[in-house]
C-alpha positions in Angstrom: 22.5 -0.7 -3.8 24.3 -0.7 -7.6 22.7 0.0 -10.7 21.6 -2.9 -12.5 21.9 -5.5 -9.3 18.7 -7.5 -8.9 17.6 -7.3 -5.6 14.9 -9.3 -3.9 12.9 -8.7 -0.7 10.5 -11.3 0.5 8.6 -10.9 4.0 7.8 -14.1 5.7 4.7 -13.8 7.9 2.0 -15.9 6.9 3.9 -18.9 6.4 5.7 -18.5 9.9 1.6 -18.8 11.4 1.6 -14.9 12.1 -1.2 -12.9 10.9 0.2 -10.0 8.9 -0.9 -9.5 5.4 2.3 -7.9 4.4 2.6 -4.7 1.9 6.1 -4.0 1.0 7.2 -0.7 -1.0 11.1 0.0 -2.1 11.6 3.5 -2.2 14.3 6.2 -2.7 15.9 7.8 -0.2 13.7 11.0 -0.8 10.8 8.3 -0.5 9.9 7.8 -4.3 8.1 5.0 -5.0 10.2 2.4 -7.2 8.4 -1.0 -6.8 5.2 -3.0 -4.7 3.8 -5.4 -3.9 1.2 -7.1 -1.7 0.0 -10.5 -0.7 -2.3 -12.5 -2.1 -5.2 -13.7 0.7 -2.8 -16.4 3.9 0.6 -15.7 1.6 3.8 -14.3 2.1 5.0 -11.5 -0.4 8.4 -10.6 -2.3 8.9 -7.5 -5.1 11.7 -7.5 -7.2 13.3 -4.3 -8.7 16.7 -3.2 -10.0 18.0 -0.5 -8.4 17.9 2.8 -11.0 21.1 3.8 -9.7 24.0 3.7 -7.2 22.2 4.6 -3.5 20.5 4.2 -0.6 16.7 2.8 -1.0 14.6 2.4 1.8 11.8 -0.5 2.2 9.0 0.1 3.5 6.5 -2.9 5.3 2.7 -2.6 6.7 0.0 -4.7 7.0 -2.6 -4.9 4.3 -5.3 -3.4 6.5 -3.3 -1.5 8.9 -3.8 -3.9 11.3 -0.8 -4.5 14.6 -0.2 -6.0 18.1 1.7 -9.2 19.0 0.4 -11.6 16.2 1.5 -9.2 13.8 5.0 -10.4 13.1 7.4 -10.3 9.8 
């Protein structure tokens, strides 16, 4: 990522019928937090951030409640 681009990720699980409440993190590559977010009750999520500098950031996606198995997509 650059410095300074906006950068967006949404995960679509909820609205695809799936039952994931999605958490997603953006994190360094030494796995600093930088941004969060989780969804609100039967809705997707998306976090915003601009990237602190030139690199490589990781993302990071779990269910709310730590839940998995074949209805668990995103």
């Amino acid at each position: 990522a650059k410095k300074g681009t906006g950068l967006v990720v949404r995960v679509e699980s909820r609205g695809l019928g799936f039952a994931v409440s999605p958490v997603v993190r953006v994190l360094t590559a030494e796995g600093k937090p930088l941004a969060a977010a989780e969804a609100a009750v039967n809705r997707d999520v998306q976090v915003s951030f601009p990237p602190p500098a030139d690199g490589t950031y990781r993302v990071e996606v779990r269910d709310l409640h730590g839940d998995c198995g074949p209805r668990f997509v995103y």
